[in-house]
N, C-alpha and C positions, 0 to 999 in steps of 0.2 A: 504494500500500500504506500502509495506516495505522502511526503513529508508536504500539509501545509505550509506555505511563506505568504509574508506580506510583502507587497512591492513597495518598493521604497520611492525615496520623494523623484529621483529622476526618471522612474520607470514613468509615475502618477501624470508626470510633467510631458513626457514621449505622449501618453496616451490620450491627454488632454488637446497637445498641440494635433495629434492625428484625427482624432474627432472632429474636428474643425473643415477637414479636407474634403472637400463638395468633387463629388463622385464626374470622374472628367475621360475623354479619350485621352489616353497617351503621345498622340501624334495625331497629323492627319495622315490621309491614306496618301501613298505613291500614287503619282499618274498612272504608272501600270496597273493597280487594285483598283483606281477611280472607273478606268476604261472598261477595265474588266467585269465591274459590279453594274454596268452600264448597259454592259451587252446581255447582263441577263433577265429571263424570261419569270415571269411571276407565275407560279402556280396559278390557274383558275380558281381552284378547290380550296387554296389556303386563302385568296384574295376574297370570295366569296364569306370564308367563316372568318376573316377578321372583319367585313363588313357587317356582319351579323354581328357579332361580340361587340363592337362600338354600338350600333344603335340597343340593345340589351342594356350595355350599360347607362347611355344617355335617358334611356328609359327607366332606370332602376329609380324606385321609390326606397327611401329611407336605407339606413347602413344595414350592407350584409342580407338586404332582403333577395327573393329568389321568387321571379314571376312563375 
């Protein structure tokens, strides 16, 4: 069985400054990735049920309800 510790003040400080850090891309894409993501084709079927799933949810009445 593992040994509890407490994190000490630089750890508390590491954690605090990371919390703060708004969820980002890392980069943008290469022109080759941009081109590449460009040429491709959208499922019907997926394009379809996320059209559905957004108006579901613009439709959804109160938190967590389920029509």
């Amino acid at each position: 069985m593992e040994e509890h510790t407490r994190p000490d003040a630089a750890t508390r400080a590491a954690e605090a400054e990371e919390a703060q850090v708004k969820a980002h891309a890392d980069r943008e894409p290469t022109p080759e990735e941009a081109k590449r993501a460009e040429g491709l084709e959208l499922d019907p079927e997926v394009t379809k049920h996320e059209e559905e799933m957004l108006e579901k949810g613009a439709n959804a009445k109160g938190e967590g309800q389920i029509p």
